[in-house]
N, C-alpha and C positions, 0 to 999 in steps of 0.2 A: 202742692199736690204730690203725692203718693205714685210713683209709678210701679206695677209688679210684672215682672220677668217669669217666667218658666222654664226651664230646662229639663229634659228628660235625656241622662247620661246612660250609656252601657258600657260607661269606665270600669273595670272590677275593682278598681281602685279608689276604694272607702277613705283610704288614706290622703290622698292628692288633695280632694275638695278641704280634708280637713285643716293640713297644712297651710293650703290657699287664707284658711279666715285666723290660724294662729300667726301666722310670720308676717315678714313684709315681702310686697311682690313687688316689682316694675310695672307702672300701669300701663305703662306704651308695651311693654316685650312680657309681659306677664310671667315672667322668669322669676326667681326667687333673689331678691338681694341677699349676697353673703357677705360675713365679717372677714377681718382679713385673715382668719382661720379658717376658710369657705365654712364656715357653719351660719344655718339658717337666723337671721336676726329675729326674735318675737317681738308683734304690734306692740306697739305702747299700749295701747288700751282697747279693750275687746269685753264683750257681754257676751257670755255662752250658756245656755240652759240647753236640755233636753226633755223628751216625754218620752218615756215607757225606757230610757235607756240613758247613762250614763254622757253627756256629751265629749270626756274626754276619753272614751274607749266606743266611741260609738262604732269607728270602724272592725276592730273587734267584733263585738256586737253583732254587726251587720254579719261577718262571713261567719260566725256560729249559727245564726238563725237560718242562714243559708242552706249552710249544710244540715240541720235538725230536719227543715222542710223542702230539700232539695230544690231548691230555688235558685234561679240564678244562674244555671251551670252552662249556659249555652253563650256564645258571642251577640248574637244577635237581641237578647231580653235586654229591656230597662232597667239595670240595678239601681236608679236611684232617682228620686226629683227633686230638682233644685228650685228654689221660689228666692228671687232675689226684691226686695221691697225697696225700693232707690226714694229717697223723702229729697225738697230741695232745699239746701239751702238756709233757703229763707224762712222756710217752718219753722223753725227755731226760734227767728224774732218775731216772725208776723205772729204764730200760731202757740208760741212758749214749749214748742215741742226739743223734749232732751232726751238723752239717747237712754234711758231707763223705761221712758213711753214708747221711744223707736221699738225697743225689744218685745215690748210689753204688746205692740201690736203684732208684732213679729210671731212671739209666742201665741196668741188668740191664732192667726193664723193658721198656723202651725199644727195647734187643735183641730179646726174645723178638716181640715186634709187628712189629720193622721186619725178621724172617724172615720174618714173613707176608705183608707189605705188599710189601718191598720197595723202599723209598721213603727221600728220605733225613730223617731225623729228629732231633731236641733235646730236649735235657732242660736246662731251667731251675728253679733253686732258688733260691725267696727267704726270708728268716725271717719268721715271720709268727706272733706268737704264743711262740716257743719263748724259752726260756732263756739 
């Protein structure tokens, strides 16, 4: 079973989230593991698509749009919302679910919100847990 999370951040930092789903983190201290050149190590393996906008310049993106339609400029707005889809496990063997269907629901998602929002958005998948 499928659990989904919400987040609504007023980080202005486009960048942060995005790091979080390239690199690797500490799950217990959500810090960044570094190599022993402190540079950022990248996940082994990660699905990243986007709609209406590039996933690997999204945060880009995001603070052009900002400033085109002056959005955003206050501390207290929502710059962004996070949907986190936590699958268990076991989907995998019980259900044959792999992480091309994780995304794939990820992305539909994804869709249905960014008709709401209208904004442009991503979907990033990493393995975590699964099979």
């Amino acid at each position: 079973m499928a659990i989904l999370k919400h987040i609504a951040s007023k980080n202005a930092d486009y960048g942060e989230a995005q790091r979080y789903l390239l690199f690797q983190y500490d799950e217990s201290t959500n810090k960044p593991i570094l190599d022993e050149n402190g540079e950022l190590i990248p996940r082994k393996e990660y699905i990243m698509d986007g709609i209406n906008c590039d996933p690997f310049t999204f945060d880009m993106e995001c603070r052009e749009l900002n400033a085109l339609y002056h959005k955003n400029e206050s501390y207290d707005e929502i710059k962004s919302h996070h949907y986190i889809i936590s699958f268990d496990p076991k989907d995998a063997i019980e259900n044959g679910l792999t992480g091309e269907w994780a995304q794939q629901i990820g992305m539909e998602w994804n869709g249905i919100c960014k008709e709401k929002l209208s904004r442009p958005s991503g979907s990033c998948l990493y393995p975590h847990g699964w099979a």
